[in-house]
N, C-alpha and C positions, 0 to 999 in steps of 0.2 A: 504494500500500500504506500502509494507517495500524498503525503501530508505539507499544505502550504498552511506556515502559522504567521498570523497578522499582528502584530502590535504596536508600540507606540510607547515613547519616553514620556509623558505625560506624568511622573508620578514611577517608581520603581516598583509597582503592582505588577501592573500591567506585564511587563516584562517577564516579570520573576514567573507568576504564574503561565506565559509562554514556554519560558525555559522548561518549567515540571513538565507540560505535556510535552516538548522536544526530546526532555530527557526520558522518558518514558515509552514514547512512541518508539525511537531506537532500541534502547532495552528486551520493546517486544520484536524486533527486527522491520521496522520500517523507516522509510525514508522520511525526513522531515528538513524542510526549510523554512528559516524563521526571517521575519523580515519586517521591516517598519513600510507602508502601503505608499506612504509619501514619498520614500525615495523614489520612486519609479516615475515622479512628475517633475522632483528636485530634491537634490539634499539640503538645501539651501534652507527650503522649506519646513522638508521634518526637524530640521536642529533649530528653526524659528520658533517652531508651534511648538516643541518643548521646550526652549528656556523660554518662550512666553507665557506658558503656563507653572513652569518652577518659581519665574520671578515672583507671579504673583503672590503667589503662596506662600511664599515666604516676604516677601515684604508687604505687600498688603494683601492678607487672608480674610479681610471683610470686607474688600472689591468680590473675591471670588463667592464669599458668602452668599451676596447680593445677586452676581448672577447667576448663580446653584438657584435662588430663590424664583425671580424671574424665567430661568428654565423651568421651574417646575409650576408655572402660575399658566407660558406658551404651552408647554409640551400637553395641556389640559386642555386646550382649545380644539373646535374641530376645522382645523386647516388641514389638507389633505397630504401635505408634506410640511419639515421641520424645516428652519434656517439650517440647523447641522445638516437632513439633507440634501439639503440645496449646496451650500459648500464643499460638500465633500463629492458635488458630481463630476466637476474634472479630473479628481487625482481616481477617480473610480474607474473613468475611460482609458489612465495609465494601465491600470489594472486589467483594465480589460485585452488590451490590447498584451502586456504579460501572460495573460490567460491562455490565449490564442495560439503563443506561440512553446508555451510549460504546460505540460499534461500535469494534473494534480489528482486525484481521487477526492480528496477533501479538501474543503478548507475551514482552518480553525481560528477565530480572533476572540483574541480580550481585550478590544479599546471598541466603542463607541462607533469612533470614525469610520472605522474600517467594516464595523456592521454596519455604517449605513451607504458606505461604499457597495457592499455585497447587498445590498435591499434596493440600488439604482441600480440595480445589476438585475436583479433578478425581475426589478418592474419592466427592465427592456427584454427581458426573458432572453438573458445572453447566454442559455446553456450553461450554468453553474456546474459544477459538482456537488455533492453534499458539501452543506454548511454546517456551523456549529456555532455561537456564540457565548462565550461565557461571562460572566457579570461576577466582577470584583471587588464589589460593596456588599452590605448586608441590606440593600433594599435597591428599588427599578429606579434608579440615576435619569432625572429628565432625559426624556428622546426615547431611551432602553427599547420602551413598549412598541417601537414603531420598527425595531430593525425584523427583518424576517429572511429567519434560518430556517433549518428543517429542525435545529435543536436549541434551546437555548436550557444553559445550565444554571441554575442559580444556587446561592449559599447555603438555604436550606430549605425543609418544607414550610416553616414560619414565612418566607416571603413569597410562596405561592400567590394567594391573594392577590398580593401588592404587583405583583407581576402580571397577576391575568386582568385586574382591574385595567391597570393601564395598557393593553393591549396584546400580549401576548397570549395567547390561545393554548388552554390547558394540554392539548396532545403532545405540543411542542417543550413544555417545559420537566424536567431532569434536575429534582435537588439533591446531585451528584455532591457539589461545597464547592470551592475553591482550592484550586489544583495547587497542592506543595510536593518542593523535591521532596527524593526519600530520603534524601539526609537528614531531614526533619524530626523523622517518626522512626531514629535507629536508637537505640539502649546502648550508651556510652557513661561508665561511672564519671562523675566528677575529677575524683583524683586523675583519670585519665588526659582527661581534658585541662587541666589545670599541667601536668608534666605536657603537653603538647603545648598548650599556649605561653608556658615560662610563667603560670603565677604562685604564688604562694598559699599552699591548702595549707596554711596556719590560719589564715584568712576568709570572711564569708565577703560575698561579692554581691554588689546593685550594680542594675543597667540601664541605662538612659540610653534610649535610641529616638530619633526624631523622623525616622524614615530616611528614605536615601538623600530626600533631598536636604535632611538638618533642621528640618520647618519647625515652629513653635516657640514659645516663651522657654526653650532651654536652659538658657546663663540663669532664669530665676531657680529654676529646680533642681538644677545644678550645685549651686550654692547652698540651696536648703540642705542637702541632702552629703554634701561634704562637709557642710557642719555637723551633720550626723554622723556621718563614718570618725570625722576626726574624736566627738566625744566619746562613740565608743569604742573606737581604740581598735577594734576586731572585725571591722569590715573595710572595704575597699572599694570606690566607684567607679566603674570602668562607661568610658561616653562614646557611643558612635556615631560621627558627624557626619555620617555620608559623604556627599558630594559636596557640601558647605565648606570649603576648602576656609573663607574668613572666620565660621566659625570655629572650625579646630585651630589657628591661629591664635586665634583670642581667648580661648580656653587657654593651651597652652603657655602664653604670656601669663593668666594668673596665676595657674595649678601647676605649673611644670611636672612634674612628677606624681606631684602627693596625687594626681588620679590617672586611670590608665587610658588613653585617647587613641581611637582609631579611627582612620576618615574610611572610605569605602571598603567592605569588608566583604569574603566572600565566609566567613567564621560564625556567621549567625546563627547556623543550629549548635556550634559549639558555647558560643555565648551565652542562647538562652538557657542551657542546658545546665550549665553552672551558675547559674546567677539565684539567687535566693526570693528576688522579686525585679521582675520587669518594669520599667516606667517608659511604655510607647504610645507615640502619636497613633492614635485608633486607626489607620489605614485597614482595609482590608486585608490585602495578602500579609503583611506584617501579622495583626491579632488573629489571623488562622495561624499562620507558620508558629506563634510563641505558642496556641491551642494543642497544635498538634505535637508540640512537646513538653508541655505540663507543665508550666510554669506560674506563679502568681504572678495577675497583669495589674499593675497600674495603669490604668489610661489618663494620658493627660492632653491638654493645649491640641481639641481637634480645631483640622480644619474646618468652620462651619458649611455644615450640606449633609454629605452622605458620610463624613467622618464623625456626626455630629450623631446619626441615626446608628453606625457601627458598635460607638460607645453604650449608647443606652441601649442596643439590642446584648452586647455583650453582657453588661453591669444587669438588665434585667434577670436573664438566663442562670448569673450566678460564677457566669465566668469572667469576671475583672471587680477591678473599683474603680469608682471615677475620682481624678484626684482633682483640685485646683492645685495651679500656683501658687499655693500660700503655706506659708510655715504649718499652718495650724493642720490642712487638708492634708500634710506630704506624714509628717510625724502620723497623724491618725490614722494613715493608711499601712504606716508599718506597725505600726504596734498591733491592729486588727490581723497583720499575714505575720507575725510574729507566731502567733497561735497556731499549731500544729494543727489540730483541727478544723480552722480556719482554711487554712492551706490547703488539706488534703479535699474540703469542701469544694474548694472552687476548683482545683483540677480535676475533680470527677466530675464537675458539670462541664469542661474543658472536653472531657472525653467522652461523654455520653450525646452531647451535641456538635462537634466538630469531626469531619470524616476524613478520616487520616489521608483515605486510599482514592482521592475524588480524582487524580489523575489518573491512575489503573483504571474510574470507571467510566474516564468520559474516554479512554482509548476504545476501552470495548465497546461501546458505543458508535464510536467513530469505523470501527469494524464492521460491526453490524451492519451501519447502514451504507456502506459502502459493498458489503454482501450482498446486499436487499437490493441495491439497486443494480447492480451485476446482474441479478435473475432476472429483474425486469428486461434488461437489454438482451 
């Protein structure tokens, strides 16, 4: 089976969860190509529309707030097609014309754009292959409802509803979860991990992660939280700043050592793994990936929209706390995951609601219907 996988720098979700299925799809012996939709009109372009969308994010996160808000106020109207897909119909005709000339069996995307590439596609009835689209929030992201695949996978069956309401049609929808490597979900002691990474298991370890892009009120939580380690003497902060190259900078100028700092890391199952409590920006693929290896999540500093809806679906279920920015919220969040059975509470809601194997089953999946339609032909 040859597999064309779509996605888009937007945010290091997107991606991440591409790679699971790439890496998996191989694993099962198939061919996969992964690729951002945009290059094929300009690269110009795709490195545009992702540091246009990183910037915002990170410096102004209540611009993007607003229009998260706005999309979901348009995406409610009955106009017969969106702005997203109206824009995305020339880099769709790239596509198409790569289609033409690349046999695919499948194609698979986790961004948006690229579902609504493959839904101008399919309105001009361009001979698709099987489609697939997966959704990497915990609920239907303005537009979502309007892309059409033969499958679309969502987080869980909690966002059924919220998915069919807005437009997707119950046949088509598969709450498969959110696709993570399997390095993820492998059983590694600590002590291990700690002689691999060079740390000190005299030591218990917190981890602040901000996503890949660094986004959030970090330096405040930061702070909180190395006041913490330093009074108690027996813990250690480890910060990963992504791709915020000024934020690891400026960390480093205050902390130099006293905390352990990494900018872009491929070490994430190893870090959550050892870490005693998480503090992550609620993304999607992130609070899956820490899910799927049991860790206590602190969520903090989302971005407002669908990272806002992640948090409280997470904090409901039983799997995180929501933290603020503030001395008072960070301290009350560790003393509540101090408790062992605090602890062992939330990672069994971690595990009872999060599906470790969601990439194993959207491949078979992706078999299946590439079977199916083999017969038909």
């Amino acid at each position: 089976m040859e597999a064309l996988i779509l996605s888009m720098g937007t945010g290091g979700g997107h991606n991440a969860a591409a790679r699971a299925v790439k890496e998996e799809l191989e694993r099962r012996g198939h061919t996969a190509d992964l690729m951002n939709p945009y290059e094929l009109k300009s690269r110009k372009l795709a490195k545009f529309v992702d540091k246009a969308y990183i910037a915002t994010v990170q410096y102004v996160p209540g611009l993007f707030g607003l229009i998260y808000k706005i999309g979901g106020v348009v995406s409610g109207l009955p106009f017969r097609h969106s702005i997203i897909y109206a824009i995305n119909r020339k880099p769709a005709k790239s596509l198409e014309k790569y289609l033409k000339e690349n046999h695919y069996d499948v194609i698979i995307t986790t961004h948006l754009f690229a579902g609504e590439m493959l839904t101008y596609l399919y309105d001009k009835k361009s001979g698709l292959p099987k489609t697939i689209f997966i959704a990497t929030d915990y609920a239907c992201i303005p537009f979502e409802g309007e892309v059409k695949t033969d499958a679309c996978i969502i987080p869980s069956k909690d966002q059924t509803d919220d998915f069919s309401r807005k437009g997707v049609s119950l046949p088509r929808i598969y709450s498969y979860g959110i696709p993570t490597s399997s390095k993820f979900a492998e059983a590694t002691s600590k002590k291990d991990l700690m002689d691999e990474l060079e740390l000190d298991p005299e030591y218990k370890y917190l981890l602040v992660c901000g996503g890949s892009m660094g986004a959030g009120k970090l330096k405040k939580i930061i702070r909180i939280l190395e006041e913490w380690c330093h009074n108690d003497g027996h813990t250690k902060l480890i910060v990963v700043c992504g791709n915020n190259t000024k934020l690891f900078e400026q960390l480093y100028a205050i902390y130099g050592n006293d905390i352990i700092l990494y900018r872009f890391t491929e070490k994430m199952p190893e870090l959550f793994n050892l870490s005693e409590v998480c503090f992550i920006k609620p993304g999607g693929l992130s609070s899956t990936e820490a899910a799927v290896v049991g860790v206590p999540i602190a969520h903090i500093t989302p971005i407002p929209g669908c990272e806002t809806i992640n948090m409280n679906y997470f904090s409901y279920e039983g799997m995180s706390l929501k933290v603020k920015p503030n001395k008072k919220s960070v301290y009350k969040a560790l003393e509540y995951l101090s408790d062992e059975q605090h602890r062992q509470n939330m990672i069994k809601r971690q595990h009872e609601t999060i599906n470790p194997h969601a990439a194993s089953d959207i491949c078979k999946l992706a078999e299946a219907l590439v079977m199916s339609n083999a017969a038909k032909n």
